[in-house]
C-alpha positions as CSV (number, residue, x, y, z in Angstrom):
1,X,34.0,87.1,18.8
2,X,30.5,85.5,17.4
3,X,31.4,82.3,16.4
4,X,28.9,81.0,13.9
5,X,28.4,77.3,12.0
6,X,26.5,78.5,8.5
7,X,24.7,75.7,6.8
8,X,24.1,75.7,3.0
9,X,26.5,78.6,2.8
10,X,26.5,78.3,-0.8
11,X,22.9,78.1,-1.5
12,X,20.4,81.5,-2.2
13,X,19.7,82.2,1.1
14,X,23.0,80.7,2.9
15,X,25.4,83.3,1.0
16,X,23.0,86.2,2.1
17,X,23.4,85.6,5.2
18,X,27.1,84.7,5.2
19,X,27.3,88.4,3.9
20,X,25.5,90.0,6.5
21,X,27.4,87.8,9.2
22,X,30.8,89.1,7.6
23,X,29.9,92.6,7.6
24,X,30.6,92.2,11.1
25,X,34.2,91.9,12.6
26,X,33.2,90.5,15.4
27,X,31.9,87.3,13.7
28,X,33.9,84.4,12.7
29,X,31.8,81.5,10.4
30,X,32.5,78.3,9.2
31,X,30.2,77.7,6.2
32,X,28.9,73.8,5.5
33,X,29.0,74.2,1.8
34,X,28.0,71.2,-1.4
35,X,31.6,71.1,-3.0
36,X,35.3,72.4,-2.6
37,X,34.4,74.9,-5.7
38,X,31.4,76.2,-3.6
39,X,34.0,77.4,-1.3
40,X,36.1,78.7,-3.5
41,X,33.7,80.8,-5.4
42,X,32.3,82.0,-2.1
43,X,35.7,82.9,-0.8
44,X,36.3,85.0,-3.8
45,X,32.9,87.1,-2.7
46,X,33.8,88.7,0.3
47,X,37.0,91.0,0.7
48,X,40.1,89.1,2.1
49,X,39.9,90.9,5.6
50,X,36.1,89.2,5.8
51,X,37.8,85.9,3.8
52,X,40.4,85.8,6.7
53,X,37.2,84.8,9.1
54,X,35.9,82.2,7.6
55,X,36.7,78.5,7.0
56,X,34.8,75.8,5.1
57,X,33.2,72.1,5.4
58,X,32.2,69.7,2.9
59,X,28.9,68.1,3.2
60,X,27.4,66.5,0.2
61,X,23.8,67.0,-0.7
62,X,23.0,63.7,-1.0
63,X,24.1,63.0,2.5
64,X,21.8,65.3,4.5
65,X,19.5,62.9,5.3
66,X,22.6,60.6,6.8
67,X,22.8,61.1,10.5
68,X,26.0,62.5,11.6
69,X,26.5,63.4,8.7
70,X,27.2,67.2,10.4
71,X,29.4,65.8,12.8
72,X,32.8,66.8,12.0
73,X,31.7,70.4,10.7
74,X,30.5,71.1,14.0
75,X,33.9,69.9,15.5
76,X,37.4,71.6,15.9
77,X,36.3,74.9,15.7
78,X,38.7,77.3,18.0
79,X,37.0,77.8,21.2
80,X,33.7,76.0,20.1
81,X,30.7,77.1,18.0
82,X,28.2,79.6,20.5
83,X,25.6,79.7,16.9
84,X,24.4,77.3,14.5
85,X,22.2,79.1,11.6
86,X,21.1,76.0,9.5
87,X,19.3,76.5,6.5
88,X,19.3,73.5,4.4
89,X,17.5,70.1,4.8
90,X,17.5,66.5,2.7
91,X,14.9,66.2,0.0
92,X,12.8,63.5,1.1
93,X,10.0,63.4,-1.9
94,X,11.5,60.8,-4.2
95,X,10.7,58.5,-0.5
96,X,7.4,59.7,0.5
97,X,4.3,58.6,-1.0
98,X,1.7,60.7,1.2
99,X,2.1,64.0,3.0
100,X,2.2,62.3,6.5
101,X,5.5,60.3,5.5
102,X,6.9,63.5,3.7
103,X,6.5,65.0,7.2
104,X,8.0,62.6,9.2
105,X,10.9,62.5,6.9
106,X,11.2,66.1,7.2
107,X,11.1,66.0,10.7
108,X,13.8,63.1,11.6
109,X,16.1,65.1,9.4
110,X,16.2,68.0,11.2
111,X,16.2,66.4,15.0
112,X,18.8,64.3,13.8
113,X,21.1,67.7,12.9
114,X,19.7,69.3,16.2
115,X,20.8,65.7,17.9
116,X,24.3,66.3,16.2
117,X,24.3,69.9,17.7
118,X,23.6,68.4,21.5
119,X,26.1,66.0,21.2
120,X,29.0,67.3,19.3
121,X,28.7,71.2,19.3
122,X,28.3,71.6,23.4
123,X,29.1,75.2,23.7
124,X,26.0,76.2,21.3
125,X,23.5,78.6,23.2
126,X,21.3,79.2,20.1
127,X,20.7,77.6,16.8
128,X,18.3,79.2,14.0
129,X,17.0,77.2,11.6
130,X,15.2,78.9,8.2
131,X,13.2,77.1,6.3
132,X,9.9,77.8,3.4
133,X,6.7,76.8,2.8
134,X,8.2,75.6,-0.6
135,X,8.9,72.0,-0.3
136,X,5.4,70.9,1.4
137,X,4.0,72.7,-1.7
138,X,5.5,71.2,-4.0
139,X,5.2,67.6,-2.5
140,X,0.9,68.7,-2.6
141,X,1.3,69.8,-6.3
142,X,3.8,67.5,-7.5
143,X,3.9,64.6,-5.5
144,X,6.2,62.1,-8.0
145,X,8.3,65.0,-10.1
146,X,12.1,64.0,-10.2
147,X,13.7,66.6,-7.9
148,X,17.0,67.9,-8.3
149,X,18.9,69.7,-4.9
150,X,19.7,72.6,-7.4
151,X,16.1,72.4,-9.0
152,X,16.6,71.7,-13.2
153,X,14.2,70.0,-14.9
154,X,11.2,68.2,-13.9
155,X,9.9,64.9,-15.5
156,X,6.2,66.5,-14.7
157,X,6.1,68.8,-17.7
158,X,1.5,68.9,-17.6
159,X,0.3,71.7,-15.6
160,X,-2.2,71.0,-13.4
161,X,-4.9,73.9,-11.4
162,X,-3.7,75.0,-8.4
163,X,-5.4,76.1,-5.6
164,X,-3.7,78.7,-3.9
165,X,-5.7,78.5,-0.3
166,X,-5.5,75.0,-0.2
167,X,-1.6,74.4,-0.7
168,X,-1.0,77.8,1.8
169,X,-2.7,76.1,4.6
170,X,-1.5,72.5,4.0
171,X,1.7,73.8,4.1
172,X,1.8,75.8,7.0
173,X,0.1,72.9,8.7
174,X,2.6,70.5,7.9
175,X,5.4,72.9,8.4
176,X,3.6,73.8,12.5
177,X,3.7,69.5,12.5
178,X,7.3,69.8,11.9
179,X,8.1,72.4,14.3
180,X,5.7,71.3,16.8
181,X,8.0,67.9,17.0
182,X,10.8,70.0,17.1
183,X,10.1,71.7,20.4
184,X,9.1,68.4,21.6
185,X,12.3,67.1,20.8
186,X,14.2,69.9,22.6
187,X,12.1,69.7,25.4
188,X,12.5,65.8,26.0
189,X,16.4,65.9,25.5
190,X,16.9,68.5,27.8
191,X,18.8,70.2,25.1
192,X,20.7,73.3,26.5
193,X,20.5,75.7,23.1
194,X,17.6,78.1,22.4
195,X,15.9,77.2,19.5
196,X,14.8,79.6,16.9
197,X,13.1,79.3,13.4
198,X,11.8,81.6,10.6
199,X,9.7,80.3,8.1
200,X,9.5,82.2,4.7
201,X,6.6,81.2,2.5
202,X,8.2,81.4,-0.4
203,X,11.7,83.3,-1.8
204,X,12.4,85.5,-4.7
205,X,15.4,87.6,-4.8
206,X,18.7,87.7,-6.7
207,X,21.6,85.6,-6.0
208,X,25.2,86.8,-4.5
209,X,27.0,84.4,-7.2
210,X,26.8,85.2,-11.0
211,X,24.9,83.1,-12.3
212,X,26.2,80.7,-14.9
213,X,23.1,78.6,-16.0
214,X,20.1,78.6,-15.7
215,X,20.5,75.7,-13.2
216,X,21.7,78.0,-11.1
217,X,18.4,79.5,-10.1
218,X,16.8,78.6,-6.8
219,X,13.8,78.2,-5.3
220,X,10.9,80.8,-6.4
221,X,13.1,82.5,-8.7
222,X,12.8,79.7,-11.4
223,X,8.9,81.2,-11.9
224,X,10.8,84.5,-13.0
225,X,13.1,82.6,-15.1
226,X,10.1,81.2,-16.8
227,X,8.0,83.9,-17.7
228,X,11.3,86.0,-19.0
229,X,12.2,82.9,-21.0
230,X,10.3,81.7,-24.3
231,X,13.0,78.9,-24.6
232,X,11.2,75.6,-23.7
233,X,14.2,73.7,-23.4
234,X,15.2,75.8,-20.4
235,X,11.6,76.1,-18.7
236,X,11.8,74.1,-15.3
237,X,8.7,73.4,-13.6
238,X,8.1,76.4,-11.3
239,X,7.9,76.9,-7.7
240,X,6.1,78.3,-5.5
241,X,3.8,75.7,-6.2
242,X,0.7,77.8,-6.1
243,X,2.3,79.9,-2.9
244,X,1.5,83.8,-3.6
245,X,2.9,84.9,-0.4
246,X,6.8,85.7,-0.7
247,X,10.0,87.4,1.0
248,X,12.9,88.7,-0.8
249,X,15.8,86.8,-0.1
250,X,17.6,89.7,1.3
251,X,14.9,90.4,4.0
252,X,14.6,86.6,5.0
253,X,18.8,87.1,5.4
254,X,18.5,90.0,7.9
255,X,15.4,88.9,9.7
256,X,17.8,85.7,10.4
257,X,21.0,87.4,11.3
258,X,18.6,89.8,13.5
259,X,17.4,86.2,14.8
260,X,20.9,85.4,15.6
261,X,21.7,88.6,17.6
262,X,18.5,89.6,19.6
263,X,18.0,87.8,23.2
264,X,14.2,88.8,23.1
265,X,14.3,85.8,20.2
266,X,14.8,82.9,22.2
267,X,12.6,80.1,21.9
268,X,10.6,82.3,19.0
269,X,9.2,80.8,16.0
270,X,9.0,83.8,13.2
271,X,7.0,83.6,9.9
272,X,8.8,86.0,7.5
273,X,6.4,87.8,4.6
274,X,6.5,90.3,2.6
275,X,3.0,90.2,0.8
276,X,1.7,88.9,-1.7
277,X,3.6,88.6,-5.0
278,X,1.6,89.5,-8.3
279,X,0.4,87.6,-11.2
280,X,2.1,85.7,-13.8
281,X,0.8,88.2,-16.4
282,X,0.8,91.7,-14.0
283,X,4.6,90.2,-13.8
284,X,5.1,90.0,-16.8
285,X,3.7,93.9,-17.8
286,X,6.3,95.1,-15.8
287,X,9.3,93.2,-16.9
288,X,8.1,94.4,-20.6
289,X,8.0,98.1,-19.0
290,X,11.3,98.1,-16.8
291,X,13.2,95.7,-19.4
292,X,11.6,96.6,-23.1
293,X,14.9,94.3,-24.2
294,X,13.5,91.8,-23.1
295,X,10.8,91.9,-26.2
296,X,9.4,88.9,-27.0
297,X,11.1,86.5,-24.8
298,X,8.9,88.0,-21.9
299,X,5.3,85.3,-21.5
300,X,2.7,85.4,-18.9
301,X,2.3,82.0,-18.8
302,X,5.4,80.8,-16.5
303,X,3.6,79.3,-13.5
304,X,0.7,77.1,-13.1
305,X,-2.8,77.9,-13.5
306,X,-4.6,79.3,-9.9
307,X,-8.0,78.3,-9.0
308,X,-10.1,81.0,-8.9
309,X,-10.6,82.6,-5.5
310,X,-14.0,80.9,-3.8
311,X,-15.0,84.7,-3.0
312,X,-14.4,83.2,1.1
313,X,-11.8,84.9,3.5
314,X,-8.6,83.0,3.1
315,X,-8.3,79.5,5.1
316,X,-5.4,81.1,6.9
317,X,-3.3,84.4,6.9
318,X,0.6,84.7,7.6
319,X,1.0,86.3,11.0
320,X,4.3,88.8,11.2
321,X,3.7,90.1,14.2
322,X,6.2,88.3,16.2
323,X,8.8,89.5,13.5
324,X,7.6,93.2,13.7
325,X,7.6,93.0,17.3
326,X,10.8,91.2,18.3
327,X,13.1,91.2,14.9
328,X,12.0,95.0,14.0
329,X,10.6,93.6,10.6
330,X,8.0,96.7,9.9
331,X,9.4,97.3,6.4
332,X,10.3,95.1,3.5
333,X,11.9,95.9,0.3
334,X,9.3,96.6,-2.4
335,X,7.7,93.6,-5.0
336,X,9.3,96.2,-7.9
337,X,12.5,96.1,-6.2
338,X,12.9,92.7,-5.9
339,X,11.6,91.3,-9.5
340,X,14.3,94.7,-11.1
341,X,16.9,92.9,-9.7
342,X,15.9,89.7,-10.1
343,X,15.0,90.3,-13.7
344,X,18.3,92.3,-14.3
345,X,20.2,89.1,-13.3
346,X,18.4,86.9,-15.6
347,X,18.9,89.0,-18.4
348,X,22.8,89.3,-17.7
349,X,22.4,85.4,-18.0
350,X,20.4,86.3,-21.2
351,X,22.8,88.3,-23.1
352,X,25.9,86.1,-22.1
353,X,24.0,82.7,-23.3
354,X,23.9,84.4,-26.7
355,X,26.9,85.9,-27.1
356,X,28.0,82.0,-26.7
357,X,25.7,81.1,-29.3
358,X,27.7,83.9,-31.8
359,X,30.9,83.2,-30.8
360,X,30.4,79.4,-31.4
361,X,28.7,80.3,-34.7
């Protein structure tokens, strides 16, 4: 039996993956989840023969950043934890006031949970940790916006031009710094894990649990939100931050359970892409075609503006050759796909938000 610690178990990605890892009856998890209701609602997800091998731990989001603070979910597991997937850091951008400090905070965060893992969890051979260009870009396009761990409103309403090159290779500079330091660490502590990570530049893709707000929505997703919505009341500001390159959340979840299973992973680092995702208004054309209910509510106008391109070859590409090669990542599910069932979600969301409004009428 696979016995596997889940981080953000309740978050987009997290629940994907505790799905694939409970396909398996051979796997056992414990999922670090936000609340006692996360757990319930996730429980109530999976069949009870799956339900039966899985337990839950509490971890606040505004604790991530607390070291320790994953101490006692990695303890008192039956026979010890042999996997630690972890997919869910603090938030430091409400601390840092340049990119260098946003870094470092970044950084301590996650060798602090990786120190935890050493010194609590000693029967771990491999821990995989997931992470997205996301957060760096948004710290380069909105340095001082009011975050939220669930992402609602922002008090940066203005939008200002992006450009796209720039804020891709920032990002994955910042995010090598992080992982650079990472290896480092591992290295100096004579830590006895393998350490794995996937990076996703950003993530699009609908969500295991219904959703019940708008709130709900996570990471890139909110873009879709906003160009299906013509609400501004429930306009948020919209990731990717000027990232065009994307993975549907459903790849990004098998690429990491693959990353979980496959020796030939050890000590990898993985950049997970599907491509590059369309414009706001070529979006839009084909939620108007594949959803003509959605009629006027349907704008173009959902993300920031993009700088046009300089004509140059792009500052820096995303290399999947190491997930091709190793993970057997040669396909991924098509950009129609994943904004039909994405955009069939929201619009679920849609239709029960007004039924609301005539039932309270």
């Amino acid at each position: 039996m696979r016995r596997v610690l889940l981080t953000g178990g309740n978050t987009l990605i997290g629940s994907h993956i505790l799905g694939h890892l409970l396909s398996s009856p051979d796997v056992s998890v414990r999922a670090v989840v936000a609340s006692r209701e996360d757990a319930q609602a996730l429980q109530q997800l999976f069949p009870s023969s799956a339900s039966r091998r899985i337990d839950f731990a509490i971890v606040s989001p505004q604790d991530l950043a607390i070291p320790g603070t994953f101490d006692d979910a990695l303890s008192h597991y039956p026979g010890g934890f042999d996997t630690v997937v972890h997919t869910v850091t603090a938030d430091p951008s409400e601390e840092a006031d340049c990119l260098s400090r946003f870094i470092n905070l970044e950084t301590d965060t996650l060798i602090n949970f990786l120190r935890s893992v050493k010194d609590v969890a000693v029967t771990v051979r491999r821990v995989v940790i997931i992470t997205s260009l996301s957060p760096f870009a948004r710290w380069l396009v909105h340095p001082q916006a009011e975050r939220s761990p669930r992402g609602g409103q922002s008090s940066v309403n203005r939008f200002v031009e992006i450009d796209p090159e720039y804020v891709l290779a920032t990002s994955q500079a910042s995010d090598n710094i992080v992982h650079d330091a990472l290896w480092k660490w591992k290295k100096d502590a004579n830590a006895q894990f393998d350490l794995v990570s996937l990076t996703a530049p950003s993530i699009y893709g609908p969500s295991l649990r219904p959703l019940v707000n708008s709130s709900d929505l996570e990471e890139a997703n909110r873009r879709i939100w906003n160009i299906c919505s013509n609400d501004s009341h429930e306009r948020m500001t919209s990731p990717p931050y000027g990232i065009d390159h994307f993975t549907d959340v459903r790849d990004l979840a098998f690429a990491s359970v693959r990353a979980v299973f496959t020796p030939e992973a050890s000590n990898r680092r993985f950049s997970i892409s599907a491509g590059m995702m369309p414009s706001g208004s070529l979006i839009a054309d084909f939620l108007i075609s594949r959803f003509p209910e959605l009629g006027n509510r349907v704008r173009s106008d959902g993300s920031p503006p993009r700088r046009p391109p300089s004509g140059e070859a792009p500052l820096e590409v995303i290399d999947t050759h190491l997930a091709v090669a190793i993970l057997g990542m040669a396909q991924y599910r098509p950009i129609e796909e994943t904004l039909t069932d994405l955009a069939r979600q929201m619009l679920e969301l849609h239709q029960r938000k007004e039924w609301k409004r005539v039932i309270n009428s």
